[in-house]
Structures are given as C-alpha cells and as structure tokens.
C-alpha positions in Angstrom: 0.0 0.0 0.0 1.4 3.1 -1.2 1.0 6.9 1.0 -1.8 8.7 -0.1 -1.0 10.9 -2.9 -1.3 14.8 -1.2 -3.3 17.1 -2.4 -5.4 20.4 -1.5 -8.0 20.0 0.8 -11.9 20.7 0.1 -14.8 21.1 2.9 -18.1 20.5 2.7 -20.7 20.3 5.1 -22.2 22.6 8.2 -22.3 23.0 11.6 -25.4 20.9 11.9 -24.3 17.8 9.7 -20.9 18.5 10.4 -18.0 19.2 7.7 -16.3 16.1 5.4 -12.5 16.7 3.9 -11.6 15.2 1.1 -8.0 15.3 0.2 -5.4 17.0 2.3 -1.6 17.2 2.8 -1.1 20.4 0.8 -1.9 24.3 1.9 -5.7 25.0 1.5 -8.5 27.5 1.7 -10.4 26.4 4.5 -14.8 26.7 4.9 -15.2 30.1 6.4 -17.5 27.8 9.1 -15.5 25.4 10.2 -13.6 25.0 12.5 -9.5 24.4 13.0 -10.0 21.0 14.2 -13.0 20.0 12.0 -11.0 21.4 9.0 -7.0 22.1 9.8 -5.7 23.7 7.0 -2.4 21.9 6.5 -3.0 18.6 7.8 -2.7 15.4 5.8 -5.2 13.3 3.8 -8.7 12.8 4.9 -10.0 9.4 5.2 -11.3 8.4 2.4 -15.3 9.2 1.8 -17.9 7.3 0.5 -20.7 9.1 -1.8 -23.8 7.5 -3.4 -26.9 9.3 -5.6 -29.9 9.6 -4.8 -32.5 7.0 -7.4 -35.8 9.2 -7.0 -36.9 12.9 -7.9 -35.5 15.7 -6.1 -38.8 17.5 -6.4 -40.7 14.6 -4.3 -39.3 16.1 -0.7 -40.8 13.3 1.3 -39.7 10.3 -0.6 -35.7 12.0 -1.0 -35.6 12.9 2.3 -36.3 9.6 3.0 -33.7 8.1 0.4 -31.1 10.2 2.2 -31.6 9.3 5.5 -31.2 5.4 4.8 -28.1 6.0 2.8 -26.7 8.1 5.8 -27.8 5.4 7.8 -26.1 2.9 6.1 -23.2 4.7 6.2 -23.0 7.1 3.5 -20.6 10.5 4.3 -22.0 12.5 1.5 -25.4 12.2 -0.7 -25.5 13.9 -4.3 -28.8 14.9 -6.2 -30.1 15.5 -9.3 -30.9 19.3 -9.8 -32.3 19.2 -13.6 -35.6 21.3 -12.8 -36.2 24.5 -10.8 -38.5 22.5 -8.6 -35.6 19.9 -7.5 -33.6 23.4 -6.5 -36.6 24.7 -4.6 -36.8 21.4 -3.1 -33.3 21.4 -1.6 -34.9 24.3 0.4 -36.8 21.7 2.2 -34.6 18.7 1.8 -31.5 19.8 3.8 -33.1 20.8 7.0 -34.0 17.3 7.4 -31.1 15.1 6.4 -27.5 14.6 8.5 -25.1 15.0 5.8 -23.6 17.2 3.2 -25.6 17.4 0.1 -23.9 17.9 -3.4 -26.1 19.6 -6.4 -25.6 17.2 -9.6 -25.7 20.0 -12.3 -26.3 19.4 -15.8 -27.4 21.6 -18.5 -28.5 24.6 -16.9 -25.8 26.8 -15.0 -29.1 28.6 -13.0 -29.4 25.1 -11.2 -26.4 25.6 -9.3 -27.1 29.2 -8.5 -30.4 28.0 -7.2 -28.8 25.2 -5.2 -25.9 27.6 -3.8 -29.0 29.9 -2.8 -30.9 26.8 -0.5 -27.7 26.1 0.8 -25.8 23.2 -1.0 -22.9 22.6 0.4 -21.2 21.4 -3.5 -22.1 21.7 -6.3 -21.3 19.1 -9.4 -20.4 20.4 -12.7 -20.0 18.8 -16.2 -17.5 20.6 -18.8 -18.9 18.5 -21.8 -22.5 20.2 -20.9 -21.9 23.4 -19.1 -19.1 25.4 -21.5 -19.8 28.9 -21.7 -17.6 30.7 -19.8 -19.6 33.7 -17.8 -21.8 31.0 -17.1 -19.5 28.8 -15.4 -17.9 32.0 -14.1 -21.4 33.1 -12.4 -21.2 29.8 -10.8 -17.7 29.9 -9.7 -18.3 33.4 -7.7 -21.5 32.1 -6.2 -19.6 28.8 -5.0 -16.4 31.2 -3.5 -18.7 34.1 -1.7 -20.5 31.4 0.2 -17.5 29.0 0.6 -18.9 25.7 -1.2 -16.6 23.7 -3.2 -17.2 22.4 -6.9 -16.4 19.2 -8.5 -15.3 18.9 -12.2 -16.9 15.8 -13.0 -15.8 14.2 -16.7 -17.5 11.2 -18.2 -16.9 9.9 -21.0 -20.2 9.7 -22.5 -21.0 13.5 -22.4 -17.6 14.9 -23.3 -17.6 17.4 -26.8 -14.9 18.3 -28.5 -14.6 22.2 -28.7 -12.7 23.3 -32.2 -10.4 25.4 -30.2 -8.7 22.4 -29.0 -8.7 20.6 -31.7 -4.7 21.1 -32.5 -4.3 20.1 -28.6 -6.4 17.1 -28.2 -4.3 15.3 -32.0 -1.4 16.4 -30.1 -2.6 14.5 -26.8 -4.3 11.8 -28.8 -0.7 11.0 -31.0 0.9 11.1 -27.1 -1.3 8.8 -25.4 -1.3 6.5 -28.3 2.5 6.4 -28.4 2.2 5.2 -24.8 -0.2 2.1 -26.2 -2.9 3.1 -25.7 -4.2 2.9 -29.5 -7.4 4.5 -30.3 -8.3 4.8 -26.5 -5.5 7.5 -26.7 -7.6 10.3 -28.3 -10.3 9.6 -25.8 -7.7 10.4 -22.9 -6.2 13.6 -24.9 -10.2 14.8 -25.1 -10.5 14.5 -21.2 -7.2 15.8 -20.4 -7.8 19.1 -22.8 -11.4 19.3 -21.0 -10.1 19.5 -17.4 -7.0 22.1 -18.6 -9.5 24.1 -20.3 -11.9 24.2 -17.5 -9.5 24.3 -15.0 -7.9 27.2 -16.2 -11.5 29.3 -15.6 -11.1 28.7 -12.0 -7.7 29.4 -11.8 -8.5 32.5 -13.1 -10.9 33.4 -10.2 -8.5 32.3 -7.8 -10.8 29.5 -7.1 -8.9 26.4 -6.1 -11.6 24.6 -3.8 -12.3 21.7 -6.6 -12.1 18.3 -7.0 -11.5 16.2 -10.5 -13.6 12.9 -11.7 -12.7 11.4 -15.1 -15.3 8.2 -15.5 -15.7 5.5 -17.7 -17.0 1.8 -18.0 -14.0 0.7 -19.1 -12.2 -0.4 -15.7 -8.4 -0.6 -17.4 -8.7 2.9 -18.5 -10.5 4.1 -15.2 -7.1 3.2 -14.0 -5.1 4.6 -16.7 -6.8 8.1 -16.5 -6.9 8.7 -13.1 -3.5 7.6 -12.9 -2.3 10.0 -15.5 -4.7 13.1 -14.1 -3.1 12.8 -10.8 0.7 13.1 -11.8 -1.2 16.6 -13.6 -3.1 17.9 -11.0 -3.0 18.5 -7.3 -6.8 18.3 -6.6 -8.3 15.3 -5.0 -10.2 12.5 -6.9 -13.5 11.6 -7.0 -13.2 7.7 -7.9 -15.7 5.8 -10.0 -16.7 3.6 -12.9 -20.0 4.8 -14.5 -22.7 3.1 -15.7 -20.7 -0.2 -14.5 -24.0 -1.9 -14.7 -26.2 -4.4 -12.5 -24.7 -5.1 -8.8 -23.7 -8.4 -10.1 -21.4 -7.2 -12.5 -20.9 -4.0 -11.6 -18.9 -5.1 -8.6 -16.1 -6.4 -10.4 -15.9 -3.7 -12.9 -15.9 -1.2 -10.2 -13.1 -3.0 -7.8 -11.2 -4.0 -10.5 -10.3 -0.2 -10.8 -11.0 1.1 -7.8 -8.6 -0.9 -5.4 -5.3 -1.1 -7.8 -6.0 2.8 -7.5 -6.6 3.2 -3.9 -3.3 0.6 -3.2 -1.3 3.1 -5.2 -2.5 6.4 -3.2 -5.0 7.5 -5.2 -8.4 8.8 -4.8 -10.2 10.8 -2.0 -13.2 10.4 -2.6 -15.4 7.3 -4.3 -18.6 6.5 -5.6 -19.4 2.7 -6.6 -22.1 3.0 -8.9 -25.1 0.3 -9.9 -27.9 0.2 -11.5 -29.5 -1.0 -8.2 -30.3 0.5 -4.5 -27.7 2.7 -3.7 -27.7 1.6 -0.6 -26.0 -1.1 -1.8 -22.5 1.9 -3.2 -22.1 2.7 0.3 -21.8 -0.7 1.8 -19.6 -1.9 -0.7 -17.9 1.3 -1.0 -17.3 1.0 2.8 -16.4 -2.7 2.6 -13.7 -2.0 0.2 -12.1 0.7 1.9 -12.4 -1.3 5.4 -10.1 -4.5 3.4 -7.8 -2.4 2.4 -6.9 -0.9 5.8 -8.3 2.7 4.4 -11.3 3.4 7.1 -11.5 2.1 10.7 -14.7 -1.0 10.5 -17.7 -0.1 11.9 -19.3 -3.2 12.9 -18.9 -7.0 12.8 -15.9 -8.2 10.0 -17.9 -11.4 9.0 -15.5 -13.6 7.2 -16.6 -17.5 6.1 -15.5 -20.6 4.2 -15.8 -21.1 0.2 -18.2 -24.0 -1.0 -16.6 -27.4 -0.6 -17.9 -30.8 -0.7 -16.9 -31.1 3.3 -19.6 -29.0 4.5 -22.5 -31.2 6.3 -24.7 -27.9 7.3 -26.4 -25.4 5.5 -24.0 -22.8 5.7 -25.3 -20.4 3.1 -28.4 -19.8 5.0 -26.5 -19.9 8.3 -23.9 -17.1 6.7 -26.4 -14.9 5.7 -28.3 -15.5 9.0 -25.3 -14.3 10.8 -24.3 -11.4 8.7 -28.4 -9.8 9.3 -27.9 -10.6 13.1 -24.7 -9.0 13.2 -25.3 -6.0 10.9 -28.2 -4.9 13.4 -27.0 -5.5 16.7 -23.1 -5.3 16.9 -21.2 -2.0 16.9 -17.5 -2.7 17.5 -15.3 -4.5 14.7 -15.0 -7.9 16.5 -13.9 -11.0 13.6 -16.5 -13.3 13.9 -15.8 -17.0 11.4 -18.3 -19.2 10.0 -16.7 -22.3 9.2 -18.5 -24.8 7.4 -16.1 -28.1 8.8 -13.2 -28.6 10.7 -10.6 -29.1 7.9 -9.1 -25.7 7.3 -11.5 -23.4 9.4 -9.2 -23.4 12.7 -6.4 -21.7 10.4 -8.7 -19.7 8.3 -10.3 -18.6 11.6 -7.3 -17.6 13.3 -7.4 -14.3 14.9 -11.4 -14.2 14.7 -12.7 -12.8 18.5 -15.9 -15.2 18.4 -15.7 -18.1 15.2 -17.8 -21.5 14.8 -17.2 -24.9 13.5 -20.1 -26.4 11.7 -19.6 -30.7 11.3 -21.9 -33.2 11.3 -25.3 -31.3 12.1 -23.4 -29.6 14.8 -21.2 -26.7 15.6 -18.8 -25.8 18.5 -18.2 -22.4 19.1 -15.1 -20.6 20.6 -14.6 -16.8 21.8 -11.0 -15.9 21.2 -9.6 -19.4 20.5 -11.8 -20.2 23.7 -14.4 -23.4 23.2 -17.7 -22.3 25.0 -20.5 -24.4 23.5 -21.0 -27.6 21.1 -24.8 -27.5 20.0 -26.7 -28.5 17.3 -26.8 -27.1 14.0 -30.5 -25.4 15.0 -29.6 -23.6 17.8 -25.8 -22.1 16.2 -27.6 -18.9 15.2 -28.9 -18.1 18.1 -26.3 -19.2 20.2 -23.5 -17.6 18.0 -25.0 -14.0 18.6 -25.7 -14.3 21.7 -21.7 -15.3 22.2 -20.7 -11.8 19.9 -23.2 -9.5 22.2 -21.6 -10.9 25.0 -17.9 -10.5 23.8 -19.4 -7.3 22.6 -20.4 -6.1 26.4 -17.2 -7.1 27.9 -15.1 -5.2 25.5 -17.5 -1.7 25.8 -16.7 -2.5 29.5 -12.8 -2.7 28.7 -12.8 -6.3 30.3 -11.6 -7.6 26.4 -9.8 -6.5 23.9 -10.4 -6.9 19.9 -8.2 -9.5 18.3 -6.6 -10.9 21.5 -6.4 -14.6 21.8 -7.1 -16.0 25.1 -6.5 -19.4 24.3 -5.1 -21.3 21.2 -7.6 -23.1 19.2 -7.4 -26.6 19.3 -9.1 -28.0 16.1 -12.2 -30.4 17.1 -11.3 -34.5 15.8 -12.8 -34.1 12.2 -14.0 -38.1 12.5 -15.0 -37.2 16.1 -18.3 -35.4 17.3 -18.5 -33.5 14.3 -17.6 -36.0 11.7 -19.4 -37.9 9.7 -17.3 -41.1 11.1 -18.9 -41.5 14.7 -21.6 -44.2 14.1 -18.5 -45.8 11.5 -16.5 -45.5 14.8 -18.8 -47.1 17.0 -19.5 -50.1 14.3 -15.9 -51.0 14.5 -15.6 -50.0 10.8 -12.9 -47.6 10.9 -10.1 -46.9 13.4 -10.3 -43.7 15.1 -7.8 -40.7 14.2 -7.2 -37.5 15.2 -6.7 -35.1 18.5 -8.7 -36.4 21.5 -11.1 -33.4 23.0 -12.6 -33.6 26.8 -15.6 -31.9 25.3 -18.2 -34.7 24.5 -21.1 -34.4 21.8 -23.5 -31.5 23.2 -21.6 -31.1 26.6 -21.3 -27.2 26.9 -18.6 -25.2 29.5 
C-alpha cells in the first residue's frame, strides 16, 4: 500500500451535519464555518469518503428525504442529487433541514441550477465541462460557489464529453501522445478528457478558485485506471473515484473493484462512488467494505468472514452465513472478527485471529470466543447461540474487560471423524479406526 498521494483540501458540510474533507496534505483555503480541528488547513489526507446518488426525484421532498436518511444510515458521508428542474432546487430548500449530511447539487445543463442550489444552501455543487461550456456562465457559478464558501467538483465522463474546435490542434497532439504510450485509439479519448479538465480548470484558476475536486469516468475499468493515474501526476486536486454506468450489482462489482482498489493501493483517490444500477444503498456498503479490506477506514461493525463451497460441508451454511451477517449487521457495533466455518478441515487456520468463530460438522457446531471453546450444540440452535456469544464478547469489550483481536487461548481443532464427523456411528461399528486429537468436550456437553 502506497502513502496517499497529497493534495489540496476541500470542505463541505455545516455545523449541523458536520463538515467532510476530502484530500489534504497540501496548503488549503479552509470553509469560512469550520472550525480548525474540524478542518485544519495543512493537515494530511482525509479518510477516504464514500458518496452515493440519490435513485428518485428531487422535487418529491418526502420520498428524498427519506432516500437520504437510509443511505446516511447505512453509512454514507456524502449524498448527491439530481438538480435538472427548478422545482428539484426549490426542493433542496426543504430537503436539507431534514437530512444529516452534506448534500452535493448534480448540475447538468442549466448553469441557474447551481445558482439555485448555492442559494438553498448546498454545500457542493457538481459540474460537467462537456455540458456546461460557456464561460460567464461557469464563471457566475464559480463566484456564487467562492462568496459562500462551497466547493465544486469537475466531473468528466466519457459519455458527455464534446470536443470544442479550439482544442482541436491540442487534443491530436494529446491523442498522438497517449497512443504512443499504447494506448491505440483509447488515446484520443484520454487527450479529449485531459484538454477538457485544462481548459476548464484554467477558468477557475483564473478566479483564484482552487476549492475543486477532479472525476474522469468511464465503464472501461483498465482505462479508469489509466486516466486517473495520469490526471493525478497533472493535478493537485483530490479524486472523485468511480466507474460509470458499471451496470447491474452483479457485475458491476467487479468492474468497479477492478479499478478502484489497484487505485486506492497506489494512493490514489479521496473520494469514491461505486455506482449500480441497483439501491444505492447497496454503493455505500460496498464502497465502505472496500475501503475497510484495504486498511483505508476504521470498521464499523462485525468483520464477517466465512469458508468457500466445498464438498466437506455437512450444514447449510449459506443460509446460516447470511443468517449471521443480518444478526450482526443490526446489533453489533465494534469491529470484532467473527468466522463461520462450514467443517473442521481448514476453518481453525482460516479462523485464526477471529474474536468469536464456529465450526459447523456433522449437524453440529462448537463455538469458541478468542480461541476459547464455549458451546457444542446442534446445528439449530448455532444462530442463536453464535449472537448471543458476539453480544456478549461485545459487552465485555464496551466494559474494557476484552480487547479486539486478542487470543485468550489457542484453538485446538475439534477431531474431524469425532463429534462432528461424519465417522462417529462408523467408529462405533468398529468400521474404521479412530484418528485424530482427543477433546474432553463430548457431543452437546457445553462449558
């Protein structure tokens, strides 16, 4: 894992939701409301955020309110929406009153949007160079944005981008560079994004506006990469990561990790959006999930790992993984390891380190808390059992009586012909000779 690439700093947010950085590590204007410790001005990077869109109409108050609240729930740190009618901008009036965290103005075609939005109180606005060119108009926005403190994002996607004539002599000259480097014909669309952003970076510049951050999507995971990787040795603003339109959640997964964590690993990005055609809800927890694996955001919550399909498992552990994850996702808070191991092959190792794991066999699972062995019950009663085990962990280490990812005890794998093999009644019959570790734990015998 590389150091986060440094940058300038943005702010967005209020006193009431509170302020977000994104970026940091390089001198920065600073919100004229926040405060030094919510915003330090020369500090280094921000975690990295997690954004999602809103799916429904701006304009229907209620019903986005609503949306917002269960992506801030969920773990969102900052909610964009659509702004493509007055109405949605006379919504926002009403919207932001009633939601926890900053709200970014997704503007389009019509630069009065984001004078509306700055007016209710936005606290960013989003702006597209491929639909928003003339200059007084983005300039009208830029002033708005600086006398009230808000920052902008330059968003670039690859589907709305136009070629302007004035740069055609610089985007050949790009495109022939790009292509050199082997990129072929995706060459002339990175010259066309890379004159876009100098072009309408240069407008800001020129009003001493500096408070922006740079997006540059496609579908196309390798040259997500690619791009980002070449607009970050070019600029010193933070990135807003993301793969657009990366399709259904099934797909769209892959497509979006794919370039998303070779970015992050190298120390770049400072901002994301996963993007699906699906609940959004759904871009903040994977979002969030990805940043948690790669060490990039303290867990919040229960870090569920489980065993792969194999033809060793003798419960239904699909239904009893899923089972788990619900439970846990509602009623634990701190980032305990908690293992579901479908037989007692590889899931002592694989388990090692977990606070609270389980052993499924034979219709049966034993259960240890931090390499501890505390129960050996039936496959029926595991769910049950296994929460109430992590709420109880949970309570002794809110109490400071245990500590996360300290191991008590070593595990001691259970016999995998024993009491939760499938070998016992072949054991009993004389059939086979019995193998393995001895345990002074019989079949349902709990300490």
């Amino acid at each position: 894992m590389q150091s986060r690439r440094p940058t300038r700093q943005v702010v967005l947010g209020d006193e009431r939701v509170g302020f977000v950085r994104i970026g940091g590590g390089k001198p920065t204007s600073r919100h004229p409301d926040a405060t030094l410790e919510s915003a330090p001005e020369h500090g280094g990077p921000a975690p990295v955020s997690v954004q999602t869109m809103t799916a429904g109409y701006t304009h229907d108050v209620d019903a986005c309110v609503a949306e917002i609240n269960r992506m801030a729930a969920a773990g969102a740190d900052i909610v964009r929406v659509a702004v493509p009618e007055r109405k949605d901008t006379e919504a926002l009036k009403h919207i932001l009153p009633q939601v926890s965290v900053p709200i970014v103005a997704d503007v389009h075609f019509h630069f009065k949007r984001a004078l509306e939005a700055v007016e209710a109180g936005v606290h960013k606005i989003r702006l597209n160079p491929g639909n928003i060119t003339e200059r007084e108009q983005v300039n009208e926005v830029i002033d708005a944005c600086k006398a009230v403190g808000i920052p902008i994002r330059v968003g670039v996607n690859e589907g709305s981008i136009i070629e302007r004539k004035d740069k055609q002599r610089r985007m050949v000259e790009l495109g022939k560079f790009f292509a050199d480097r082997g990129m072929g014909k995706r060459g002339h669309l990175m010259s066309i994004i890379i004159a876009k952003l100098e072009e309408y970076l240069d407008i800001f510049y020129e009003r001493d506006f500096h408070d922006v951050t740079i997006s540059a999507k496609s579908m196309d995971a390798a040259f997500v990469t690619t791009v980002y990787r070449e607009i970050s040795d070019r600029f010193d603003h933070p990135l807003h990561l993301g793969v657009t339109h990366a399709g259904p959640k099934e797909t769209g997964t892959i497509r979006s990790i794919a370039a998303l964590s070779g970015l992050l690993t190298q120390g770049i990005g400072d901002t994301l959006r996963i993007s699906y055609a699906n609940d959004p809800v759904y871009e903040v927890e994977d979002g969030l999930e990805l940043l948690y694996s790669l060490g990039l955001r303290e867990r919040k919550g229960a870090d569920l790992i489980a065993c792969p399909t194999c033809g060793r498992i003798q419960v239904d552990l699909f239904t009893l993984v899923q089972d788990v994850r619900q439970k846990l996702r509602s009623e634990v808070r701190v980032p305990m390891k908690v293992a579901v191991m479908g037989c007692v092959v590889n899931g002592p190792g694989e388990a090692e380190g977990a606070d609270v794991a389980v052993f499924a066999g034979n219709k049966r699972g034993i259960i240890y808390v931090q390499g501890e062995r505390v129960a050996n019950i039936p496959e029926d009663e595991i769910l049950d059992r296994l929460l109430k085990e992590c709420l109880t962990f949970q309570e002794r280490v809110e109490k400071g009586e245990a500590k996360l990812g300290e191991k008590v005890v070593d595990i001691v794998p259970p016999d995998p012909i024993g009491e939760l093999g499938s070998g016992v009644e072949k054991i009993a019959a004389g059939d086979v000779e019995r193998i393995g570790r001895p345990t002074n734990l019989t079949v349902g015998e709990t300490r």
